[in-house]
KEZA-318108 format. One line per field, with one value per residue: z, x, y of N, C-alpha, C in turn; residue in one letter. Coordinates in Angstrom, 2 decimals, decimal comma. Example, Ala and Ser with C-alpha at 12.3 -4.5 7.8 and 13.67 -1.06 7.14 Angstrom:
2
n.pz c(7,80 | 7,08)
n.px c(13,19 | 12,85)
n.py c(-5,69 | -2,25)
ca.pz c(7,80 | 7,14)
ca.px c(12,30 | 13,67)
ca.py c(-4,50 | -1,06)
c.pz c(7,80 | 7,87)
c.px c(13,20 | 12,90)
c.py c(-3,30 | 0,03)
torvex c(A | S)
END
This chain:
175
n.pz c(-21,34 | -17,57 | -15,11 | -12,40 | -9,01 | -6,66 | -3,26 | 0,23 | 1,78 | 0,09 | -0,09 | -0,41 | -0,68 | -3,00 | -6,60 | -7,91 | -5,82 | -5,36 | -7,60 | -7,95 | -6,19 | -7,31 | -9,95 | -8,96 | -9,92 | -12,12 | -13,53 | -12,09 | -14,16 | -16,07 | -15,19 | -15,32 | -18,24 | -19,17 | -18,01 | -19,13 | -21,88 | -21,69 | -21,17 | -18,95 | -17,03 | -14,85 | -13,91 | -16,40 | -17,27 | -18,50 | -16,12 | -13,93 | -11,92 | -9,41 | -8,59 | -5,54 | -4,20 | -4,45 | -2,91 | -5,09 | -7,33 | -10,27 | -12,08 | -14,81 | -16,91 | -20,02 | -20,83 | -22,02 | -21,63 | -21,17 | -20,68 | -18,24 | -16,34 | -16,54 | -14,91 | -12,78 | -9,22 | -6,75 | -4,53 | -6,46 | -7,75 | -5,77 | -5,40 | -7,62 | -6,85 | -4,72 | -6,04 | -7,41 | -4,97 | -3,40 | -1,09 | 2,11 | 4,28 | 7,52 | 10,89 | 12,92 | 16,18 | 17,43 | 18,92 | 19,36 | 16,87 | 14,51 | 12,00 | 11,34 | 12,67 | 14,12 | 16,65 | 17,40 | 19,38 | 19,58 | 18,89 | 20,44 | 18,48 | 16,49 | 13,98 | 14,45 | 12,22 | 9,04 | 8,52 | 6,46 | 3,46 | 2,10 | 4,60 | 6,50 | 8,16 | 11,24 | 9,77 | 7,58 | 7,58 | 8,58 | 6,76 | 4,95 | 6,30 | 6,01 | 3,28 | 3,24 | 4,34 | 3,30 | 3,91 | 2,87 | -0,62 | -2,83 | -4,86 | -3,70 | -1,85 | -4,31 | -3,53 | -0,66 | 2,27 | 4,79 | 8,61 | 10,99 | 14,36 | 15,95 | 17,90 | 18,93 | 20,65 | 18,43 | 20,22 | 21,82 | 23,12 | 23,03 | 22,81 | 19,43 | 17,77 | 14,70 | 11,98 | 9,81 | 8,11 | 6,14 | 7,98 | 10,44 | 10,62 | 10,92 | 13,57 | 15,73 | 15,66 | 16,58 | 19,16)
n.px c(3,29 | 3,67 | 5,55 | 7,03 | 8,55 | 9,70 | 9,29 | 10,10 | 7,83 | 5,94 | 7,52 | 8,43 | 5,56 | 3,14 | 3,53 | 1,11 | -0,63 | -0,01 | -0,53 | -2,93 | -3,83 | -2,72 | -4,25 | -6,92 | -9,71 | -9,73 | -10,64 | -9,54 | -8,78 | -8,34 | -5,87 | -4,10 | -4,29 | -3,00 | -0,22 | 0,37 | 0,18 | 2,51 | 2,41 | 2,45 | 5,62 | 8,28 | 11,18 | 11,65 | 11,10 | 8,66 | 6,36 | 4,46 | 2,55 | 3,41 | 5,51 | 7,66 | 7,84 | 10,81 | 12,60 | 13,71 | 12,69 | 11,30 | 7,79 | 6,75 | 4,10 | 2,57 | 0,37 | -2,35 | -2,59 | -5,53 | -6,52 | -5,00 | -5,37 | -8,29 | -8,49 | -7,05 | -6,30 | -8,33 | -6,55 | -4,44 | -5,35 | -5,21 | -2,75 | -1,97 | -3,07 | -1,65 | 0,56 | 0,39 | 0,33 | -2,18 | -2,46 | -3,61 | -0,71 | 0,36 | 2,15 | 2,88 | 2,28 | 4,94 | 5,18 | 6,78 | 9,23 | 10,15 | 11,86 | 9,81 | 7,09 | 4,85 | 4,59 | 2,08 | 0,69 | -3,11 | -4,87 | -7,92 | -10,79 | -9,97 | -10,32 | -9,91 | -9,64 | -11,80 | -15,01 | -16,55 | -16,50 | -15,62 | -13,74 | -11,10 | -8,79 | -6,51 | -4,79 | -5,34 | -3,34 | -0,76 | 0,48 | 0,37 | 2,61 | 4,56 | 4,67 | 6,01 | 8,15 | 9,43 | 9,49 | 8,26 | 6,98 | 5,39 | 4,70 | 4,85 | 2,52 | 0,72 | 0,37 | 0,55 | -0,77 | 0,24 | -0,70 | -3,24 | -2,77 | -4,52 | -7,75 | -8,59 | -11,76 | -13,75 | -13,16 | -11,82 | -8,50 | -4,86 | -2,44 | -1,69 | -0,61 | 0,81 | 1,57 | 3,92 | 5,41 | 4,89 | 5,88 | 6,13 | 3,46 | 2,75 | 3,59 | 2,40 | -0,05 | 0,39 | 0,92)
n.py c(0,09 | -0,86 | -0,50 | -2,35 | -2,14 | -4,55 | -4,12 | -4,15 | -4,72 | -6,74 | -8,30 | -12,09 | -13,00 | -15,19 | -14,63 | -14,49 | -13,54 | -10,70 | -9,83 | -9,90 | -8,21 | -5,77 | -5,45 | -5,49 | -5,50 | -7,03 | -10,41 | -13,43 | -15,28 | -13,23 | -12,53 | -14,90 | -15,62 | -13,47 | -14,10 | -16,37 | -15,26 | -13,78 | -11,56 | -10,62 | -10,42 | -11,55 | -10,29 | -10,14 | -12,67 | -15,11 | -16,42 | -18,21 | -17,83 | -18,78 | -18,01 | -17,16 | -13,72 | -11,69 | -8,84 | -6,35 | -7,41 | -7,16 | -6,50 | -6,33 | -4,96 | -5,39 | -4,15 | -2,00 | 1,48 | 1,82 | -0,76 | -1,50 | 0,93 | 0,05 | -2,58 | -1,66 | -1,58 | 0,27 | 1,53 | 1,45 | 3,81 | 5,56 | 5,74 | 7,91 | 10,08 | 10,28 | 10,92 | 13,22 | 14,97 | 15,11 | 14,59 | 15,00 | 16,27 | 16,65 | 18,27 | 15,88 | 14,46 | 12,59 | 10,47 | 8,04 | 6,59 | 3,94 | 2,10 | -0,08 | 0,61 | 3,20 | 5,61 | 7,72 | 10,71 | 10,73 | 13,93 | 14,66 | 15,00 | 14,16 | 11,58 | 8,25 | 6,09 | 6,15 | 7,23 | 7,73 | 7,70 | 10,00 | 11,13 | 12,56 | 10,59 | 9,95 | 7,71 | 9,00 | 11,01 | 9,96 | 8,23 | 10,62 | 11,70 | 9,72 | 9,67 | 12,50 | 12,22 | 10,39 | 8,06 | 5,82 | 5,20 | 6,78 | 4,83 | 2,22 | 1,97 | 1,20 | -0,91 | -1,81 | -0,92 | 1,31 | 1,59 | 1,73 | 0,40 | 0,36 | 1,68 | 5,02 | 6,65 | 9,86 | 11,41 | 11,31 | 11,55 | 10,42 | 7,48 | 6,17 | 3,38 | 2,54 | 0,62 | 0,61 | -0,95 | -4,22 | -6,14 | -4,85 | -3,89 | -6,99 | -8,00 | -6,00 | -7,33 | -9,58 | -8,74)
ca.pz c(-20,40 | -16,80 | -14,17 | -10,70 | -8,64 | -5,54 | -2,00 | 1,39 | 1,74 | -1,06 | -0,45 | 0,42 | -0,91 | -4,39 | -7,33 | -8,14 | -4,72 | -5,85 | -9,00 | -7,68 | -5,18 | -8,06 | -10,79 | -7,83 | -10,62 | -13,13 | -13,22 | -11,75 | -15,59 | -17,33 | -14,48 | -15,77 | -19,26 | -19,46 | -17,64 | -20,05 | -23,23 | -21,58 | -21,02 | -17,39 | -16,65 | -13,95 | -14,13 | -17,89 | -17,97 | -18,60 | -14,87 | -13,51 | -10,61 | -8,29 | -7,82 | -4,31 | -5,09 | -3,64 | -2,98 | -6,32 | -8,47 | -11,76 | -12,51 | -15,95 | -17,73 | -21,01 | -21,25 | -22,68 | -20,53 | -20,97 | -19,79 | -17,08 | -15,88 | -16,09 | -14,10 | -11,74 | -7,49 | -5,89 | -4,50 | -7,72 | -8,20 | -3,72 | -5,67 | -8,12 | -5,83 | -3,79 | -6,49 | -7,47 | -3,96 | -3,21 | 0,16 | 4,18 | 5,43 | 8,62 | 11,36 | 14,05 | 17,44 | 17,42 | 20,48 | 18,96 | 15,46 | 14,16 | 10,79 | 11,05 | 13,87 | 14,46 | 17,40 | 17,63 | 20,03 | 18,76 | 19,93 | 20,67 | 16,97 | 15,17 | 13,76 | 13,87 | 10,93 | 8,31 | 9,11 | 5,08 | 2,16 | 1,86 | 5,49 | 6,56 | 9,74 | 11,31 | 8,90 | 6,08 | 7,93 | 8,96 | 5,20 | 4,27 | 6,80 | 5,69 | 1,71 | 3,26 | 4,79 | 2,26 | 4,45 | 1,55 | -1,65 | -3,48 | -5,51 | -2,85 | -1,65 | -4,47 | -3,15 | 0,60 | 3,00 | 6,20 | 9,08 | 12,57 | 15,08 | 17,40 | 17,56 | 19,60 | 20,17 | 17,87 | 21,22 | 23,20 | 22,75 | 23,03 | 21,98 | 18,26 | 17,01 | 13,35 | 11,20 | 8,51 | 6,73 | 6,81 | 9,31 | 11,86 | 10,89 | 11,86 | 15,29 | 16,30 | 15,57 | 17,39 | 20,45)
ca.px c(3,86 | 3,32 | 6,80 | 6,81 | 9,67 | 9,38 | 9,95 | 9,79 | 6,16 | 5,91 | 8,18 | 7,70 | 4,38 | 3,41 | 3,15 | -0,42 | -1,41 | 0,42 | -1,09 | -4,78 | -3,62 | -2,20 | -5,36 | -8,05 | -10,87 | -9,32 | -11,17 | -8,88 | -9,19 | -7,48 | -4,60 | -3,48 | -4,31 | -1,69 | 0,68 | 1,01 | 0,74 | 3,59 | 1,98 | 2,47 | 6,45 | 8,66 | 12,22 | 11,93 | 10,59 | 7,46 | 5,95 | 3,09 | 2,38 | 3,27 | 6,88 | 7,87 | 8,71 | 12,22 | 12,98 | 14,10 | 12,28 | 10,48 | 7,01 | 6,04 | 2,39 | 2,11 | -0,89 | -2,72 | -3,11 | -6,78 | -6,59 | -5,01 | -7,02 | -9,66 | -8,58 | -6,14 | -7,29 | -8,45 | -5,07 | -3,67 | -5,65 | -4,69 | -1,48 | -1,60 | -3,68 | -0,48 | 2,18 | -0,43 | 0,27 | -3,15 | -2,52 | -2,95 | 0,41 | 0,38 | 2,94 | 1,94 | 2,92 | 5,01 | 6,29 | 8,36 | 9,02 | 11,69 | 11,73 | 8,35 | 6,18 | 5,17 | 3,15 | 1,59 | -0,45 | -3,56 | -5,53 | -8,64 | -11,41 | -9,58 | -10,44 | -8,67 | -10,27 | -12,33 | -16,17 | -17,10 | -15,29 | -14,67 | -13,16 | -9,71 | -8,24 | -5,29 | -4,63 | -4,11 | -2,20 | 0,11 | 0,67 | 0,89 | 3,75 | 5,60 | 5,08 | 6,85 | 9,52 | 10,20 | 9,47 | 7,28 | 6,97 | 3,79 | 4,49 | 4,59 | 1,22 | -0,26 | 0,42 | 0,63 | -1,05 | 0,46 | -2,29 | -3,25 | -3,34 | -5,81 | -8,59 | -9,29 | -12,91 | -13,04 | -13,34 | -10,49 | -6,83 | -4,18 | -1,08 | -1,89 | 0,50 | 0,47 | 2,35 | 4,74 | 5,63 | 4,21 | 6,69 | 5,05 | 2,15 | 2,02 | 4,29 | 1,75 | -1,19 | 0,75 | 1,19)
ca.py c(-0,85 | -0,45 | -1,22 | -2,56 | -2,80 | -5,13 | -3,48 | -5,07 | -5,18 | -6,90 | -9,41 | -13,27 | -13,58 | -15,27 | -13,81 | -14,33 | -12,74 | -9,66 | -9,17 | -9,92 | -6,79 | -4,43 | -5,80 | -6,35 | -5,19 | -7,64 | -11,44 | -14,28 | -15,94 | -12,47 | -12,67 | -16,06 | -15,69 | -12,40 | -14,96 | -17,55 | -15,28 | -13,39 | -10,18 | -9,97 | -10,83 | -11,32 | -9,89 | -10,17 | -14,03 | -15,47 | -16,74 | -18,30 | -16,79 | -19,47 | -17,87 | -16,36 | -12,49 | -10,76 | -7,28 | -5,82 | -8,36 | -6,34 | -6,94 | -5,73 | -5,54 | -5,12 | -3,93 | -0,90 | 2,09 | 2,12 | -2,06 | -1,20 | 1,57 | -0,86 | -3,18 | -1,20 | -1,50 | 1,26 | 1,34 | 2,70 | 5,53 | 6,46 | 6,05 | 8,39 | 11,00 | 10,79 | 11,36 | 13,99 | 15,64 | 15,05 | 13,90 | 15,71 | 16,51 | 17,98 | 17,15 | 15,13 | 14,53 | 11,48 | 9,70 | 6,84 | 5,90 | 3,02 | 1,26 | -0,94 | 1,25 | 4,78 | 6,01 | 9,55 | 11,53 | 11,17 | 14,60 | 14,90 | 15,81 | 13,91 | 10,32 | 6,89 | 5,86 | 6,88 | 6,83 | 8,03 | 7,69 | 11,25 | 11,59 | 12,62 | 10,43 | 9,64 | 6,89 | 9,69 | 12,30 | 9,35 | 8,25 | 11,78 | 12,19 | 8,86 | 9,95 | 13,44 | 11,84 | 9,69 | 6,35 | 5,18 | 5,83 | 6,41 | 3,61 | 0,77 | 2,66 | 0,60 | -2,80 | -2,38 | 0,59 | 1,41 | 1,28 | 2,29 | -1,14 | 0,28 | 2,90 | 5,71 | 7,65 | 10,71 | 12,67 | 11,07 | 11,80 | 9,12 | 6,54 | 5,13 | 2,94 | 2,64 | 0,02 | 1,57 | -1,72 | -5,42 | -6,48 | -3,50 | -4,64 | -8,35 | -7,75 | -5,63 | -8,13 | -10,74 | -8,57)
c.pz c(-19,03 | -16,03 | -12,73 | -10,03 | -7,23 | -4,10 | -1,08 | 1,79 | 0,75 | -1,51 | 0,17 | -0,07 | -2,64 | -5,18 | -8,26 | -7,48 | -4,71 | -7,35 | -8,73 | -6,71 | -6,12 | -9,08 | -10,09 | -8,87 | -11,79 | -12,51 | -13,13 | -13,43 | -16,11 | -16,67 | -15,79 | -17,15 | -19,76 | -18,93 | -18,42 | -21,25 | -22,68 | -21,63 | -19,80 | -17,19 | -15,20 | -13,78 | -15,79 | -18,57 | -17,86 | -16,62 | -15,21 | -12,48 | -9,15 | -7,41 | -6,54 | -4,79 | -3,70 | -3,89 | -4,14 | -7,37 | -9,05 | -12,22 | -13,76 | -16,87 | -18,54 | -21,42 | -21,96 | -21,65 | -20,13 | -20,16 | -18,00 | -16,06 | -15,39 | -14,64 | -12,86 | -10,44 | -7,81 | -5,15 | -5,35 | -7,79 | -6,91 | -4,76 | -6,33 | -7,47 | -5,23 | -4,73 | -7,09 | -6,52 | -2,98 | -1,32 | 1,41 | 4,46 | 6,44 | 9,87 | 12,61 | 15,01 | 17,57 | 18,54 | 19,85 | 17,48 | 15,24 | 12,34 | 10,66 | 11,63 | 13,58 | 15,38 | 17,54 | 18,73 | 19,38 | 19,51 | 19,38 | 18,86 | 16,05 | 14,84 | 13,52 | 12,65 | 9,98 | 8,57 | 7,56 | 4,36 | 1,88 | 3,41 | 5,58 | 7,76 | 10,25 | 10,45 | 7,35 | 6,72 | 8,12 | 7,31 | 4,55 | 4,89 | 6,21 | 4,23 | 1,90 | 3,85 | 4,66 | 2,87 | 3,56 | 0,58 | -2,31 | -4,42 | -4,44 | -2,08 | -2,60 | -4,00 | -1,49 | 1,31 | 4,45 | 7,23 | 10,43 | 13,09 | 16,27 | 17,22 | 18,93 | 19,52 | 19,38 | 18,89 | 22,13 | 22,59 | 23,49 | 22,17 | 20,30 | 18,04 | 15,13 | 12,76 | 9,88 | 7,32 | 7,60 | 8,26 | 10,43 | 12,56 | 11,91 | 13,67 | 16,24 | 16,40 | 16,45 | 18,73 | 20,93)
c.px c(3,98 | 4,65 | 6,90 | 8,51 | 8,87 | 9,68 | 9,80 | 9,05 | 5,67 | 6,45 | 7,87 | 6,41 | 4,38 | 2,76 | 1,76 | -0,78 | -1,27 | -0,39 | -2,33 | -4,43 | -3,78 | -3,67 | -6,38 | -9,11 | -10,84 | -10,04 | -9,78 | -8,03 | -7,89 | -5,86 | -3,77 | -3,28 | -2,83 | -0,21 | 0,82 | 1,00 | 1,86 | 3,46 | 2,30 | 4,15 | 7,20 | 10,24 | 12,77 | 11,44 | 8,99 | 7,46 | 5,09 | 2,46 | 2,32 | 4,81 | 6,58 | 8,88 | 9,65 | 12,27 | 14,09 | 13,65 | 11,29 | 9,07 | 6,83 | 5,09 | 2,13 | 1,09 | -1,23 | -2,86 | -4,59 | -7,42 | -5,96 | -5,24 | -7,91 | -9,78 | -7,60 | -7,18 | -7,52 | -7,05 | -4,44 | -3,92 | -5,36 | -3,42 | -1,09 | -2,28 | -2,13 | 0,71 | 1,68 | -0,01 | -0,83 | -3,45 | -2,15 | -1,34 | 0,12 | 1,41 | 2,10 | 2,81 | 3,45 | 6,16 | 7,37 | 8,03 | 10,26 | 10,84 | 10,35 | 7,53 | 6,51 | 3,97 | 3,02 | 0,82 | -1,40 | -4,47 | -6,96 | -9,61 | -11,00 | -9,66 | -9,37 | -8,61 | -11,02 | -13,87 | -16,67 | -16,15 | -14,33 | -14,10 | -12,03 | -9,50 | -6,83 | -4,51 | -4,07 | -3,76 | -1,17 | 1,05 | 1,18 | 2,02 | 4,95 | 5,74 | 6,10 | 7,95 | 10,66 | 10,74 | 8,82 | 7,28 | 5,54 | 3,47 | 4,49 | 3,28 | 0,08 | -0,62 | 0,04 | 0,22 | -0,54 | -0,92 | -2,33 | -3,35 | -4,39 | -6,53 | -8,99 | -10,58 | -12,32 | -13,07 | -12,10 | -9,02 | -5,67 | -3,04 | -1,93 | -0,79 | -0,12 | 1,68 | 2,95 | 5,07 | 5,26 | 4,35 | 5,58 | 3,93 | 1,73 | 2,77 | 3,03 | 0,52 | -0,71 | 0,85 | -0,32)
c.py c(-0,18 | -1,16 | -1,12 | -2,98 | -3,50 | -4,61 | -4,89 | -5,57 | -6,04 | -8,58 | -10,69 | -13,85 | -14,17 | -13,93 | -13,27 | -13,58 | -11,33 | -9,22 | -8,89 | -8,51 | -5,32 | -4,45 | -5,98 | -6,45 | -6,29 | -9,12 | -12,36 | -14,59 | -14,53 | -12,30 | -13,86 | -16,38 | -14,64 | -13,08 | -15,73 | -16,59 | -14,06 | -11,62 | -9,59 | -11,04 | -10,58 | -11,46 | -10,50 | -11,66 | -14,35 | -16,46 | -17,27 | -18,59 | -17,62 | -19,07 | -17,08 | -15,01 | -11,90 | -10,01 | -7,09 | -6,94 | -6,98 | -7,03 | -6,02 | -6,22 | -4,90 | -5,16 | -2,38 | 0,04 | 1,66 | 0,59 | -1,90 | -0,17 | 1,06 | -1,75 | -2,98 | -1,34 | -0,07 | 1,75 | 2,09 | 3,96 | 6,13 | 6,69 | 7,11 | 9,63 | 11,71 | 11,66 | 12,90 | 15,52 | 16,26 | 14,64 | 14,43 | 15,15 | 17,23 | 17,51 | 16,68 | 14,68 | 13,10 | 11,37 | 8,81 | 6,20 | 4,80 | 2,70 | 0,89 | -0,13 | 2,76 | 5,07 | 7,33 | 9,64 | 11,89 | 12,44 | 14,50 | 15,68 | 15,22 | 12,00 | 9,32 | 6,61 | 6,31 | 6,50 | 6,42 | 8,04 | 8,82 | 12,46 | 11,74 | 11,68 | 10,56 | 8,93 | 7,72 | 10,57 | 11,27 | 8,77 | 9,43 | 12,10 | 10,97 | 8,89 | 11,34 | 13,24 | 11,07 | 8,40 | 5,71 | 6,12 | 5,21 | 5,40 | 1,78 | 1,41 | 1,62 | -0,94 | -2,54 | -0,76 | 0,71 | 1,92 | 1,26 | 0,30 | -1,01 | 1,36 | 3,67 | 6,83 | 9,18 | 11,80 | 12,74 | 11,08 | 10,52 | 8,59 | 6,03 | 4,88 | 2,67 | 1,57 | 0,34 | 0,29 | -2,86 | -6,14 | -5,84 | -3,70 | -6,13 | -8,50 | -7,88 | -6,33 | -9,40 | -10,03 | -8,28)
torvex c(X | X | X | X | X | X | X | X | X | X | X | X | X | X | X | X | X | X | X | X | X | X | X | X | X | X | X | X | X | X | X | X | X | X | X | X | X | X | X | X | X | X | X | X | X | X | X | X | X | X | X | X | X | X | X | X | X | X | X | X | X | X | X | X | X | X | X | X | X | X | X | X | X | X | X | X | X | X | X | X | X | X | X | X | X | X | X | X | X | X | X | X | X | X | X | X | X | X | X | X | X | X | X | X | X | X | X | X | X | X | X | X | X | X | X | X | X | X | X | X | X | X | X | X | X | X | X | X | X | X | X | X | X | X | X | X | X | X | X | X | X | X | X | X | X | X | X | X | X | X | X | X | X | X | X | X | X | X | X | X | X | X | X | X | X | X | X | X | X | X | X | X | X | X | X)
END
């Protein structure tokens, strides 16, 4: 049995859209099927996945490890990388952080984004500083990724802002 608690990121949306997040590899069809035979609950009751989820709501999926393995995101396994300690810390030059936002100095060599799969950017040193500072936890990592809102060349140095939780996120897409 596999246990989810609900954070902030997390919250507001249904509960289908959440599961297709945490199961992305999983077919629509085996979502809904584990929902009605009561495999996939939500704070201990049978669902079906049209509820709206609140901070501290319990998802639990009785499934098999090796099922959910299968059909865990990509997402999961960043997740378990992280709890792993698999993940760039380094500190980083930060102008202004609050709750939702964090902007750094980004310098000069070093990428916004990731070009290749097996690149480092800003995007994971910024993650690796909010799993070391214990603004996130590697378990809301599998549902929701915190995320630069703008890009600078990998030659030029500069403001990034970065969104720490959804909120952060959509602000900054509205501004």
């Amino acid at each position: 049995m596999q246990s989810f608690q609900i954070g902030k990121n997390e919250a507001g949306q249904r509960f289908d859209k959440y599961l297709k997040k945490l199961l992305s590899e999983a077919p629509t069809s085996f979502i809904y099927k584990m929902l009605r035979k009561k495999n996939i609950t939500l704070n201990g009751k049978k669902a079906d996945g049209s509820e709206k989820l609140k901070v501290q709501d319990e998802v639990k999926l009785f499934l098999s490890g090796e099922t959910f393995a299968k059909f865990a995101s990509p997402a999961i396994r960043f997740y378990q990388e992280s709890v792993a300690g698999n993940y760039p810390y380094t500190p980083l030059n930060i102008v202004y952080e609050d709750a939702d936002i964090l902007i750094i100095n980004k310098p000069a060599g070093m990428l916004s984004q990731k070009a290749k799969p097996d690149d480092i950017s800003a995007n994971e040193y910024i993650i690796g500083y909010l799993l070391h500072s214990h603004s996130i936890t590697p378990q809301e990592l599998a549902t929701f990724r915190p995320s630069i809102c703008n890009r600078l060349d990998y030659n030029t140095s500069g403001l990034l802002i970065a969104g720490k939780s959804l909120k952060g996120l959509q602000e900054m897409a509205e501004q």
